[in-house]
C-alpha positions as CSV (number, residue, x, y, z in Angstrom):
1,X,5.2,3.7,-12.2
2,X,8.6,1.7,-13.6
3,X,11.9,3.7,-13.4
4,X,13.9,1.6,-16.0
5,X,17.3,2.5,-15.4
6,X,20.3,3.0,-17.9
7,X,23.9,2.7,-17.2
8,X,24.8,6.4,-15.8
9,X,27.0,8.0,-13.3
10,X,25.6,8.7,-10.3
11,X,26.5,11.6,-8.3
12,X,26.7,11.1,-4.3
13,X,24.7,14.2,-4.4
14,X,21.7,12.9,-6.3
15,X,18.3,13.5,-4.4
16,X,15.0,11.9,-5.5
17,X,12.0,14.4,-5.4
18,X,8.5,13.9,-5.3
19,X,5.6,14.0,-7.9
20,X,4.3,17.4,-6.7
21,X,7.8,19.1,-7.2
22,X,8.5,17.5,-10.4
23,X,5.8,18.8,-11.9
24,X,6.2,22.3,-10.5
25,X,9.2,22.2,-12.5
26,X,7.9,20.9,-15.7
27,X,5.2,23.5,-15.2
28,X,8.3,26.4,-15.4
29,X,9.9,24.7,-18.2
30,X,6.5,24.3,-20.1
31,X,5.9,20.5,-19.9
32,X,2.3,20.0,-19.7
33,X,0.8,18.8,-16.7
34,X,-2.9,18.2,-15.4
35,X,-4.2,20.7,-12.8
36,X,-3.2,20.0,-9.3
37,X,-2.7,20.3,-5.5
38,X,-0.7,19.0,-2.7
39,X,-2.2,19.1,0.8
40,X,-1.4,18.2,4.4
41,X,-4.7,18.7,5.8
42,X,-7.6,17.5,4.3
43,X,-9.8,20.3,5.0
44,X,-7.7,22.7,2.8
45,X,-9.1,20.7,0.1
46,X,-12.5,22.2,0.9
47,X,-11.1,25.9,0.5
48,X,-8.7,25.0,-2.5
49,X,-12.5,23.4,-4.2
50,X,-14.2,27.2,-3.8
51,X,-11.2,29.0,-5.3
52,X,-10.3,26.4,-8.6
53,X,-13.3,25.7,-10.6
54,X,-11.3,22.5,-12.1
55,X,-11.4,20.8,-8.5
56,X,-15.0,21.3,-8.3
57,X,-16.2,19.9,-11.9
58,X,-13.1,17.4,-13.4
59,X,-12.6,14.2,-12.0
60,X,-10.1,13.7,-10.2
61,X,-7.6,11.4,-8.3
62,X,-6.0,11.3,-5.1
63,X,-2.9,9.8,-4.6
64,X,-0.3,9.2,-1.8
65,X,2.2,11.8,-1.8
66,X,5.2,10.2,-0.1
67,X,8.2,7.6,-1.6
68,X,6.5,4.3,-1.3
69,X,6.4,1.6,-3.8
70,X,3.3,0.2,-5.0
71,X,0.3,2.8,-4.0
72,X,-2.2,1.3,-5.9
73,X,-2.0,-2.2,-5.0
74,X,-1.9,-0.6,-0.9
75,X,-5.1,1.4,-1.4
76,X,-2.7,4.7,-2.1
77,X,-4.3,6.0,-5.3
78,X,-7.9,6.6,-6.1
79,X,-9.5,7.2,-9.2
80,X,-12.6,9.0,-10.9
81,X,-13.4,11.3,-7.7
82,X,-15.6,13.7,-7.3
83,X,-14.5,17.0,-5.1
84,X,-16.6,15.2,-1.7
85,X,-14.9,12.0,-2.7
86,X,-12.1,13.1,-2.8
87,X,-11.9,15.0,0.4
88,X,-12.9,11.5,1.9
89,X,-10.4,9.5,0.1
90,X,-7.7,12.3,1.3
91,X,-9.3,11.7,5.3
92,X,-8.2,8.0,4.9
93,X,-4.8,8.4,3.4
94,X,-3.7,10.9,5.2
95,X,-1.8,9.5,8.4
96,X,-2.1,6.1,7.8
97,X,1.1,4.2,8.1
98,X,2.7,1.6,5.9
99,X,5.2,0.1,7.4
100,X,7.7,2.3,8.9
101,X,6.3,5.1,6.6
102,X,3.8,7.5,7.0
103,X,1.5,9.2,4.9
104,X,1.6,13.3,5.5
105,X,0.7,14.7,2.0
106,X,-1.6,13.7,-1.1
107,X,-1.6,14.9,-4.2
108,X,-5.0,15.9,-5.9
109,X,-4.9,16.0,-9.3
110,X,-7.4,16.1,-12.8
111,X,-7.9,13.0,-14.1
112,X,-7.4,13.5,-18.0
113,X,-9.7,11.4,-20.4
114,X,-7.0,10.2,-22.9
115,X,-6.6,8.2,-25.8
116,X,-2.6,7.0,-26.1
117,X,-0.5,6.6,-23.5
118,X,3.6,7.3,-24.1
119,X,7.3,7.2,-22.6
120,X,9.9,9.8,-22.2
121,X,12.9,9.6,-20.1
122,X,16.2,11.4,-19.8
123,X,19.4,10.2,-18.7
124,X,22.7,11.8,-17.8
125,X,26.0,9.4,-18.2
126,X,29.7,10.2,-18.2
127,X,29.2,11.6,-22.1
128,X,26.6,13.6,-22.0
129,X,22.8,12.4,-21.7
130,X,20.2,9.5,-23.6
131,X,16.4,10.8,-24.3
132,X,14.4,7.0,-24.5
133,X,11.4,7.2,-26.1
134,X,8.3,5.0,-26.8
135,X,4.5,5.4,-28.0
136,X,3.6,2.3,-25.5
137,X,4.1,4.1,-22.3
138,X,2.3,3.1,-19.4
139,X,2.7,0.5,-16.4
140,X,3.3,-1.8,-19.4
141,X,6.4,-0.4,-20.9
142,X,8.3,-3.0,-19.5
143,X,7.0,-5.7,-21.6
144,X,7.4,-2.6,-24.9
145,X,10.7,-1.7,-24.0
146,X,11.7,-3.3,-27.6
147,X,9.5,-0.2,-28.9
148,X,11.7,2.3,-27.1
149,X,14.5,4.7,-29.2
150,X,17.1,6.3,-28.1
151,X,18.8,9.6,-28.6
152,X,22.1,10.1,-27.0
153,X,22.9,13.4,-26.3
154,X,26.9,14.4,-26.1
155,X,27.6,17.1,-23.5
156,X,27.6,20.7,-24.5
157,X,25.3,19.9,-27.7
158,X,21.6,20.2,-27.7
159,X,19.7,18.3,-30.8
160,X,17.5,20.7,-33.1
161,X,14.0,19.8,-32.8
162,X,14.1,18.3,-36.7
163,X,16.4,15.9,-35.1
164,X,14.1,14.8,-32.4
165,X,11.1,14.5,-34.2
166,X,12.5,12.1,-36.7
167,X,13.8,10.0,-33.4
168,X,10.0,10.2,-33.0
169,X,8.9,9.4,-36.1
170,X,10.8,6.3,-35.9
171,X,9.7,5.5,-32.6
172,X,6.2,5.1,-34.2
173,X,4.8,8.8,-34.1
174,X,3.1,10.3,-36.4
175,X,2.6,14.1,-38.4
176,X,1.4,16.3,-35.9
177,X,1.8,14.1,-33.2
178,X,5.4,13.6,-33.3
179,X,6.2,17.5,-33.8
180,X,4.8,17.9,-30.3
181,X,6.1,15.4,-28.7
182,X,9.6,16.2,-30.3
183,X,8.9,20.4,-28.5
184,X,8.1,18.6,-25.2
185,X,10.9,17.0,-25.4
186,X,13.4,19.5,-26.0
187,X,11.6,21.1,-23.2
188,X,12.2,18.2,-20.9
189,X,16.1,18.3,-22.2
190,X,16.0,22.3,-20.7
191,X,14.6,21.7,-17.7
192,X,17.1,18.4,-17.1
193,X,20.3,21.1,-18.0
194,X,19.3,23.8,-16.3
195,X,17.6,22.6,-12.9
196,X,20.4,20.4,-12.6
197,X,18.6,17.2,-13.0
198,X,20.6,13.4,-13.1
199,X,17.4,11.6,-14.6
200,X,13.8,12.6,-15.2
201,X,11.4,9.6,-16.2
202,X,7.7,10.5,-18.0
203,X,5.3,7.2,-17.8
204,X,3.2,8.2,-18.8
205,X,3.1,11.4,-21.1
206,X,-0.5,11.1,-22.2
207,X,-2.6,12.5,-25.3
208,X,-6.1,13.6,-26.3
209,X,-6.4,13.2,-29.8
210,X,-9.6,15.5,-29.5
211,X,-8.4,18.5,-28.7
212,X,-4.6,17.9,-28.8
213,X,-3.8,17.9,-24.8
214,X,-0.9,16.4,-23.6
215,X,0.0,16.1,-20.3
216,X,2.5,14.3,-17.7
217,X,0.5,12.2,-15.5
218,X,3.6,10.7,-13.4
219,X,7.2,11.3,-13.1
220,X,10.3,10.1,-11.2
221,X,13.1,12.8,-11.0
222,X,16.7,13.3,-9.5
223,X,18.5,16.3,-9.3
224,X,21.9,17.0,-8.2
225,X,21.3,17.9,-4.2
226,X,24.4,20.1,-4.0
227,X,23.6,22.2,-7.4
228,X,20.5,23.9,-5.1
229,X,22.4,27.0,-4.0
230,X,21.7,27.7,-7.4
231,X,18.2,27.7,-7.9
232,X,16.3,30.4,-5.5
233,X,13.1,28.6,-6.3
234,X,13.4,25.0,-4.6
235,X,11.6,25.0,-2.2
236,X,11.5,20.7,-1.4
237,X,13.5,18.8,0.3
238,X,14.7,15.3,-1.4
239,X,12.9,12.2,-0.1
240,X,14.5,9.2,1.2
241,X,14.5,5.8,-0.8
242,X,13.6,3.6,2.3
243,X,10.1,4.9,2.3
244,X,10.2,7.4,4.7
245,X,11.3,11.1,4.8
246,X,14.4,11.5,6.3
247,X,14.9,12.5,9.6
248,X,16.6,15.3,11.3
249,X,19.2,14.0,11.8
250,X,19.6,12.5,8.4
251,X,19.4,15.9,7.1
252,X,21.8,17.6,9.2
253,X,24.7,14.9,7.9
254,X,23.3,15.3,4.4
255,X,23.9,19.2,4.9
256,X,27.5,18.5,6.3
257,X,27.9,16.3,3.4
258,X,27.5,18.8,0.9
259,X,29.9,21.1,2.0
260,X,32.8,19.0,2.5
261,X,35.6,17.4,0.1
262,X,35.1,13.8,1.0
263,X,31.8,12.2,2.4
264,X,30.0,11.3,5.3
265,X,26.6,9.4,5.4
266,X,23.9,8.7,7.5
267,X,20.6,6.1,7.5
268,X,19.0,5.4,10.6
269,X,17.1,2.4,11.5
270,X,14.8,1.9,14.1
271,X,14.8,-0.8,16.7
272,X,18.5,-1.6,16.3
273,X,21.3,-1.7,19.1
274,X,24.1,-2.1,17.0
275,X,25.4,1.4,15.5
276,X,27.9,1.7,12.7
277,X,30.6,3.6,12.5
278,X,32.3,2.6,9.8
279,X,34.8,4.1,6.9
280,X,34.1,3.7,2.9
281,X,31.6,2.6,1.2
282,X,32.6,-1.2,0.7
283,X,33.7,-2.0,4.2
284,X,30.1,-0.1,5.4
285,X,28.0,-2.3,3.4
286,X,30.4,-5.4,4.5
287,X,29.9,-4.6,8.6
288,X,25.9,-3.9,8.1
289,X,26.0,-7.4,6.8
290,X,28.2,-9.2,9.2
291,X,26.3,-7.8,11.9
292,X,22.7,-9.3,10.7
293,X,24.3,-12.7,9.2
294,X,25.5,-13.2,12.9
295,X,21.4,-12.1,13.8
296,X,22.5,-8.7,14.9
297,X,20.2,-5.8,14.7
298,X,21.7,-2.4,13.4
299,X,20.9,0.9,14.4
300,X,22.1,2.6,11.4
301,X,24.4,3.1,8.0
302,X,27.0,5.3,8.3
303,X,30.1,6.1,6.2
304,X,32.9,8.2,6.3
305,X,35.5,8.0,3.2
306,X,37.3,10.0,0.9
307,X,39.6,12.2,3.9
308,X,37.1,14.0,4.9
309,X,37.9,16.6,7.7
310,X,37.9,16.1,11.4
311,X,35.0,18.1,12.2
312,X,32.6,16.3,9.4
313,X,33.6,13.0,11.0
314,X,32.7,14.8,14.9
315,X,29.7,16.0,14.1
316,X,28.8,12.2,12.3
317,X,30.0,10.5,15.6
318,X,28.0,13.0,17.9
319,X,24.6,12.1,16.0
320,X,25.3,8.2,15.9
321,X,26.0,8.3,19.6
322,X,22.6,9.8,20.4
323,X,20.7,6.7,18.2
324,X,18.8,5.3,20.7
325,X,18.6,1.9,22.7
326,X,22.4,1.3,21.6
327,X,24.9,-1.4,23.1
328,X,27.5,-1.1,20.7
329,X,29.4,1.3,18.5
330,X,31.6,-0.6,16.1
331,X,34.2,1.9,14.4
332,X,35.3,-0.4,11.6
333,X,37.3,0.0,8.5
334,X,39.6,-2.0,6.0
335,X,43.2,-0.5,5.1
336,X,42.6,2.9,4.5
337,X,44.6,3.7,1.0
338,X,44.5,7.6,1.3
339,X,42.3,8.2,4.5
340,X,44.1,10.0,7.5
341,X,43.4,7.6,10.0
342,X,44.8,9.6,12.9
343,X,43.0,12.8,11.4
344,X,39.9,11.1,11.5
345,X,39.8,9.4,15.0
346,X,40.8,13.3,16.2
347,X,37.0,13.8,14.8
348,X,35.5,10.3,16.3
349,X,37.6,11.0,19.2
350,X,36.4,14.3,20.5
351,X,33.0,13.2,19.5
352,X,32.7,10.4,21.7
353,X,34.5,12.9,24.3
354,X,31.6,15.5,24.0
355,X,28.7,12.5,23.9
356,X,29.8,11.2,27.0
357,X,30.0,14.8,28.6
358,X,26.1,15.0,27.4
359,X,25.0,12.1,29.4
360,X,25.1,9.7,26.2
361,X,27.3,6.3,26.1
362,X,26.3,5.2,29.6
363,X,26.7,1.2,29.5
364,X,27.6,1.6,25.6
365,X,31.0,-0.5,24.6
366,X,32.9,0.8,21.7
367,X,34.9,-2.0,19.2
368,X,37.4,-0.3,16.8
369,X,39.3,-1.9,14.2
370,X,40.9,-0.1,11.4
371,X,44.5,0.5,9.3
372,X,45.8,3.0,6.5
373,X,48.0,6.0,7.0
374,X,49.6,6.7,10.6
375,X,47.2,4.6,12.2
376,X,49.7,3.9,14.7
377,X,49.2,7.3,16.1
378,X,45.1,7.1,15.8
379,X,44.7,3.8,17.3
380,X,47.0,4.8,20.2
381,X,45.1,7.9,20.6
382,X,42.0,5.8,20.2
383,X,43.2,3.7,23.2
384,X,43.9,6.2,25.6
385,X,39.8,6.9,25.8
386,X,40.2,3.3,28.6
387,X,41.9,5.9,30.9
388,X,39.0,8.6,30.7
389,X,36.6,5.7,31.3
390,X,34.9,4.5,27.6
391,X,34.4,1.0,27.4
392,X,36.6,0.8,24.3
393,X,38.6,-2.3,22.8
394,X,41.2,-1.3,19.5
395,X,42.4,-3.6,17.4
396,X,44.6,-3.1,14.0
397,X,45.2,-4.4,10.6
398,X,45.9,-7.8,12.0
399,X,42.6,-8.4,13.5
400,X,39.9,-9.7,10.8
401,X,37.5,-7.3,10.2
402,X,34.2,-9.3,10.8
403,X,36.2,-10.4,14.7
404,X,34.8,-7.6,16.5
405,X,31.6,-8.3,15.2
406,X,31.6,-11.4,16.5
407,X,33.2,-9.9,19.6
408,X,30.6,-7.4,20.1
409,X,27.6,-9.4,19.7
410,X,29.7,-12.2,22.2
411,X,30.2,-9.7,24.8
């Protein structure tokens, strides 16, 4: 499945969930959806079979659970099962690795005989929200996409569902066929408003002319991650984009993140030595870069922008310096415009303090280069660490920012 993206504002909040929890949703919002499961162990699919009468007799298909790209193609997704098939095809997937990715949960669902294949998506922007729709849905809609309509939404107004079915009607549906898809729609546009959703994709809503059935066979969906204090009945947990669920202490930053006026961020990545420490979003990207231009290996992303408070910025300094198999911390930044840098490297400070006193930094140096308000008084502060033994070098404005890269991979 193709997200096609439109141009919308993305909240720093925005988590993607998985295929299993979509649907849950569009199950409570009364978007059709074939029968399914999700399991972790493969014999539960034996007990689920003697209780659900659909597992035993439809055929079904078994696909990865887990945010990676191209299942089919990698063996992920089987077809036309039966119930013994499937529980083999489950066997196989389940712990198999691709890449740095590992597969812990599939999804077993019906496979619905259908006749037309469709495309709904929804959208939020800085005005309000776009439904797209098309009658050539499918892993084709790219080469359709001149088929698609649009119906832009302005915020606080919800179209009537007269208005939506004559978006469908000139999107190519027809009678019947375009009333329902115009009520599944304005269902989709609930659930999107009220679950807190950013973007919810449909490829593809399919039909069965016999008897009328429609039903979602895949979806993409983002919600807003911080909105979830509102909604008793999420019980997921966002997946990661980089093909693996996040780790623990991904997690815990993401928590801290959510809670704080500014932002701090966290990706690790496995086998580097290099960790990053670095503040806004631009100069994060830029270091990551400079390290592995200079053939660096990184042990993470991080970023810290926006002022956020001491602690925040502690408790991100704490987790970096526990990344293992790390030679270097490089606290870099450009000229802060509105960022306390003294306030800030209190946080970094007393987290490095409290690392070392855990047993972590041993033959770790430390390059810092940074400027904005009273940096002055943070670098100094930064420089006194040399008397309580840190292997630390500080360096201000006047120092080019990719230097200590260069100085830290040199040293």
């Amino acid at each position: 499945m193709v997200f096609l993206p439109i141009n919308i504002q993305i909240p720093n909040s925005m988590a993607k969930i998985l295929e299993g929890p979509a649907m849950k949703l569009f199950n409570k919002w009364g978007i059709p959806v074939p029968n399914y499961v999700v399991i972790m162990d493969p014999n539960r699919l034996e007990q689920l079979g003697e209780a659900n009468k659909w597992l035993r007799e439809s055929k079904l298909v078994v696909k990865a659970h887990e945010a990676i790209g191209g299942r089919f193609k990698l063996g992920l997704v089987k077809l036309g099962l039966n119930l013994d098939e499937a529980l083999k095809a489950a066997k196989e997937m389940i712990g198999r690795e691709i890449g740095t990715s590992v597969v812990r949960q599939v999804i077993v669902a019906e496979m619905l005989d259908h006749d037309e294949e469709y495309y709904i998506s929804i959208a939020g922007n800085r005005d309000g929200a776009e439904i797209l729709l098309s009658n050539k849905g499918g892993v084709d809609i790219e080469e359709h996409w001149d088929t698609v309509k649009r119906l832009f939404i302005p915020l606080d107004e919800t179209p009537s569902i007269e208005h939506i079915t004559e978006v469908a009607l000139e999107a190519g549906f027809i009678g019947e066929i375009a009333e329902r898809v115009a009520k599944i729609i304005s269902r989709l546009i609930l659930c999107f408003d009220v679950e807190d959703a950013q973007s919810i994709e449909i490829n593809p809503l399919v039909i069965r002319k016999s008897d009328m059935r429609f039903a979602a066979l895949d979806a993409v969906m983002n919600v807003d991650w911080d909105a979830r204090f509102r909604h008793a009945d999420w019980d997921f947990k966002p997946v990661s984009e980089i093909g693996r669920p996040f780790t623990e202490a991904e997690q815990q930053i993401m928590d801290i993140d959510a809670r704080i006026k500014g932002s701090v961020k966290l990706v690790e990545v496995p086998g580097g030595n290099i960790a990053l420490l670095t503040a806004g979003g631009g100069a994060s990207v830029f270091y990551s870069d400079a390290v592995v231009a200079r053939g660096g290996s990184i042990a993470n992303y991080a970023e810290y922008s926006g002022d956020p408070p001491d602690w925040a910025v502690e408790a991100l300094t704490e987790t970096i310096c526990m990344l293992p198999d790390i030679k270097h911390i490089i606290v870099g930044g450009a000229i802060a415009n509105f960022t306390d840098v003294k306030a800030t490297f209190n946080g970094i400070i007393n987290g490095f303090r409290e690392s070392k006193s855990k047993g972590y930094l041993e033959n770790v140096k430390i390059w810092v280069r940074r400027g904005g308000p009273n940096e002055n008084q943070g670098l100094a502060a930064m420089k006194k660490l040399q008397e309580e033994g840190f292997d630390i070098h500080v360096y201000d404005r006047s120092m080019p920012m990719t230097d200590i890269v260069d100085l830290a991979l040199n040293s």
